[in-house]
LODREN-313341 format. One record per residue: x, y, z of N, C-alpha, C in turn; residue in one letter. Coordinates in nm, 3 decimals. Example, Ala and Ser with C-alpha at 12.3 -4.5 7.8 and 13.67 -1.06 7.14 Angstrom:
  n_east n_north    n_up ca_east ca_north   ca_up  c_east c_north    c_up kekol
   1.319  -0.569   0.780   1.230   -0.450   0.780   1.320  -0.330   0.780     A
   1.285  -0.225   0.708   1.367   -0.106   0.714   1.290   0.003   0.787     S
***
This chain:
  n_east n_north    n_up ca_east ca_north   ca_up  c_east c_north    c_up kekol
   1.540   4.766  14.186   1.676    4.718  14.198   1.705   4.691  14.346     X
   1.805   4.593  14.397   1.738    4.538  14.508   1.870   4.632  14.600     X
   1.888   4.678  14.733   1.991    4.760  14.749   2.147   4.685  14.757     X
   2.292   4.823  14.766   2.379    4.753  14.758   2.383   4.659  14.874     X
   2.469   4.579  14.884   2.523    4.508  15.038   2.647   4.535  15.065     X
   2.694   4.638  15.204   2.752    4.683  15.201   2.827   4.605  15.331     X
   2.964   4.570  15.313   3.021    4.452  15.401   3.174   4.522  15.467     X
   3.184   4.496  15.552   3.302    4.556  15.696   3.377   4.450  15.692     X
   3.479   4.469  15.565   3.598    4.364  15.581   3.680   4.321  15.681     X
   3.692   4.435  15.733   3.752    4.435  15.855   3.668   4.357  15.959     X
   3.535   4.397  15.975   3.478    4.361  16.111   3.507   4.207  16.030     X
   3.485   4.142  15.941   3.490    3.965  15.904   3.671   3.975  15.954     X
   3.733   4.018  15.914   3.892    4.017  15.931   3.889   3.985  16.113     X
   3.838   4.092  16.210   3.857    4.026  16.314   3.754   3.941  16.370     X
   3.627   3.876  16.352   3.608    3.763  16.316   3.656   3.632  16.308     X
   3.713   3.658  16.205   3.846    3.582  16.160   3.957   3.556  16.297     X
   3.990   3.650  16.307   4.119    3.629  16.399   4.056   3.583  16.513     X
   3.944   3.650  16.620   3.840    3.559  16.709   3.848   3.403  16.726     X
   3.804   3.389  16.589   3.787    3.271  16.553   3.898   3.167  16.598     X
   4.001   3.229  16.512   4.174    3.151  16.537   4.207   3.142  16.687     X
   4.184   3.221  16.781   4.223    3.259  16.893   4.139   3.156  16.977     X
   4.008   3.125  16.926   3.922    3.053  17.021   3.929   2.896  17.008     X
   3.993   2.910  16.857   4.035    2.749  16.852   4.204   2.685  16.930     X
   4.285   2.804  16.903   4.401    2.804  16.986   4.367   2.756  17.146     X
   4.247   2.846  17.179   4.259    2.823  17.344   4.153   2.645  17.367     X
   4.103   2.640  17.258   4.038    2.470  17.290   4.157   2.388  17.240     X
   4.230   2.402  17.172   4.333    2.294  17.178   4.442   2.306  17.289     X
   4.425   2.453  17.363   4.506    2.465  17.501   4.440   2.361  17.534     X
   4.337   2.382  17.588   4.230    2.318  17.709   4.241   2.137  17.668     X
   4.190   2.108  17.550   4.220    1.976  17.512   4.350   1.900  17.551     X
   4.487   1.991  17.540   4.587    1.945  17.596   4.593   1.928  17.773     X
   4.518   2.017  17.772   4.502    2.009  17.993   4.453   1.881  18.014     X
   4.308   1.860  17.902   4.255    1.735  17.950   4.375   1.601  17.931     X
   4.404   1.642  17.803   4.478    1.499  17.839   4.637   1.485  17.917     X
   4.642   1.596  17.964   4.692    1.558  18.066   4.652   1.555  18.222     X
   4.512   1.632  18.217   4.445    1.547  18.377   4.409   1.387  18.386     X
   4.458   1.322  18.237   4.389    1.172  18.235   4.484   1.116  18.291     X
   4.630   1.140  18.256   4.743    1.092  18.330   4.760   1.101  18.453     X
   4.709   0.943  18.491   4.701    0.963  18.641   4.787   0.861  18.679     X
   4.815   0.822  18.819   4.920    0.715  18.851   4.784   0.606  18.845     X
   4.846   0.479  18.828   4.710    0.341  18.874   4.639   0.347  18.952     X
   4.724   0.381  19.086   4.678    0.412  19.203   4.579   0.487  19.280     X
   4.554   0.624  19.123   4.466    0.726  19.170   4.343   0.737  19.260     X
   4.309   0.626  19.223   4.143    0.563  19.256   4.151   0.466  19.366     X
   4.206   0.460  19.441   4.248    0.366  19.542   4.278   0.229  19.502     X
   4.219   0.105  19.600   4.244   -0.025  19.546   4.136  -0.116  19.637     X
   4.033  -0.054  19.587   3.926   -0.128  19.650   3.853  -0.231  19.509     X
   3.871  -0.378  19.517   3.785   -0.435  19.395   3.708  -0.336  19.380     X
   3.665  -0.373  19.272   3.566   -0.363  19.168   3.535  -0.169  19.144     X
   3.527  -0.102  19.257   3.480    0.017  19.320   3.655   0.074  19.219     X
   3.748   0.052  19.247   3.905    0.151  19.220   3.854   0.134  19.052     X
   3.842   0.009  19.009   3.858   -0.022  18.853   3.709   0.050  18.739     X
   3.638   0.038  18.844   3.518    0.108  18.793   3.546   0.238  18.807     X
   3.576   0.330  18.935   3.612    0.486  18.893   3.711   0.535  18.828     X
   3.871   0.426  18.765   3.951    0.431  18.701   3.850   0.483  18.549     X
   3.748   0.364  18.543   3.706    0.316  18.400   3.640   0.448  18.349     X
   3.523   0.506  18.443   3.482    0.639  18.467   3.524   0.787  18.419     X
   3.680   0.757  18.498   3.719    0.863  18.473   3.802   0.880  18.359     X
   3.832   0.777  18.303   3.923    0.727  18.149   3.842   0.780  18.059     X
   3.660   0.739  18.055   3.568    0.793  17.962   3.581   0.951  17.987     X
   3.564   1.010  18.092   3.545    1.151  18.101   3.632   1.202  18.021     X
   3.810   1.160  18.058   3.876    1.241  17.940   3.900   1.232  17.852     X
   3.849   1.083  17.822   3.826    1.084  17.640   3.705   1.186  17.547     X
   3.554   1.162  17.646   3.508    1.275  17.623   3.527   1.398  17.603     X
   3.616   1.445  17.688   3.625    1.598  17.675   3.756   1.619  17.609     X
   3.840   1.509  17.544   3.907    1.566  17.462   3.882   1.545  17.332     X
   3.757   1.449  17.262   3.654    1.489  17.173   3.626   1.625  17.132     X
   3.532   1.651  17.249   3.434    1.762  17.305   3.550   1.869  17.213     X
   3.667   1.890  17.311   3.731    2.031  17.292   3.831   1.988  17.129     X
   3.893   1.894  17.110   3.892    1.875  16.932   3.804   1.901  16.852     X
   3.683   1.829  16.837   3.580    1.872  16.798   3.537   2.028  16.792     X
   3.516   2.093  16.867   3.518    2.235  16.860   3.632   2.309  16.815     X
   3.754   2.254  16.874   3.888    2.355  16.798   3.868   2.322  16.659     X
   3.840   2.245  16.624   3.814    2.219  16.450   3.718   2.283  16.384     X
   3.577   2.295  16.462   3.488    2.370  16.463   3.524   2.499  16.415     X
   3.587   2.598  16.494   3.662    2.718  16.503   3.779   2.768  16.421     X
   3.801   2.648  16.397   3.912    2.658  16.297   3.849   2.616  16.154     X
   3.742   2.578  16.149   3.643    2.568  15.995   3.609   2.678  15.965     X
   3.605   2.792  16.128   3.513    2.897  16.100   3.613   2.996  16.058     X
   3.686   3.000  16.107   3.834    3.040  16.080   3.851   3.075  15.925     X
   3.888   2.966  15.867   3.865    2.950  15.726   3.801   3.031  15.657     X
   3.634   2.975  15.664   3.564    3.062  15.578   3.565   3.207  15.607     X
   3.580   3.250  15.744   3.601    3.361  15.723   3.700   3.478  15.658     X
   3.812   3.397  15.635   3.922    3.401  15.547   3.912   3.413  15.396     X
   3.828   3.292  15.348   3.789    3.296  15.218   3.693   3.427  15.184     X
   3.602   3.461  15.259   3.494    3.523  15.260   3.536   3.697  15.229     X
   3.662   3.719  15.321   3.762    3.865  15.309   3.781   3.807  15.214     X
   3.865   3.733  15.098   3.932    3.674  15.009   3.856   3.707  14.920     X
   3.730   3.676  14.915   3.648    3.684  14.788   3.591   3.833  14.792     X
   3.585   3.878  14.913   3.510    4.044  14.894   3.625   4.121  14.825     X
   3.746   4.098  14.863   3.837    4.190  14.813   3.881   4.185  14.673     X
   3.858   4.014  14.661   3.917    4.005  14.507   3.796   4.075  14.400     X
   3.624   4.105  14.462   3.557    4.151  14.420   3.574   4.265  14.411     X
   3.592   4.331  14.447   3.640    4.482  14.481   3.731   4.537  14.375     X
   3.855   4.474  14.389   3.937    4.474  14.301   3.903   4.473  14.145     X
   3.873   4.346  14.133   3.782    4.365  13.969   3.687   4.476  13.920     X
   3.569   4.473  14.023   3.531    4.628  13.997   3.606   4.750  13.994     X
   3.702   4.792  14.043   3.761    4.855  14.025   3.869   4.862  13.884     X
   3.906   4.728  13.863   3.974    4.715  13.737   3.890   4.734  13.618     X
   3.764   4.706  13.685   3.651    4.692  13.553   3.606   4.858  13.485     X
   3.584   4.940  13.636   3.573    5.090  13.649   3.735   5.141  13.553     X
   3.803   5.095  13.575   3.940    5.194  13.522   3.911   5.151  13.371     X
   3.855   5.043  13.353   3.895    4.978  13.238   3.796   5.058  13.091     X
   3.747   5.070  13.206   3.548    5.168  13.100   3.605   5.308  13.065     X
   3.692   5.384  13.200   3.738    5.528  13.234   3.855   5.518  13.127     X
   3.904   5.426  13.109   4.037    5.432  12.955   3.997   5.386  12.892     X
   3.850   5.372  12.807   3.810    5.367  12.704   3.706   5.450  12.670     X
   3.756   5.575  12.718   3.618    5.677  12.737   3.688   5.799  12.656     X
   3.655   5.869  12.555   3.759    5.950  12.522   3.759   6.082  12.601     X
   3.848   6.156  12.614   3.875    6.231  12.750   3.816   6.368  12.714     X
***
């Protein structure tokens, strides 16, 4: 018989909350980026070709990295989830066994 598996609801519970907390602080950060993109026109000086090209540059960077850090807060927040479901389903397991145990113990004559 293969052994029980014995699971720390709790340790998945804060997990869980980890999780929430780390996606909170990438959608902080995602909001920083897009607001380091907001720059005046001017930022980049006004030299042809040289201002419009490091404008262009730096437009990609914070589109990238506010990908980058969406992408991951979603990430985190997927993980979030299952770890949610995962307490969800251990407990509702639990529960049944236990309903299942009472259920045998009142049909047992005393």
């Amino acid at each position: 018989m293969p052994p029980d598996i014995e699971v720390d609801v709790q340790a998945v519970r804060r997990l869980e909350t980890t999780a929430k907390q780390v996606a909170s602080s990438l959608a902080a950060l995602e909001g920083q980026i897009v607001s380091a993109g907001d720059v005046p026109s001017d930022a980049f000086g006004h030299l042809p070709f040289a201002s419009d090209l490091l404008r262009e540059k730096y437009a990609e960077q914070v589109t990238g990295g506010k990908e980058l850090f969406g992408s991951a807060n979603a990430a985190f927040g997927r993980v979030a989830g299952a770890l949610a479901d995962t307490v969800e389903a251990y407990e509702r397991n639990e529960q049944d066994l236990d309903d299942g145990f009472k259920a045998i113990q009142s049909g047992l004559p005393g």
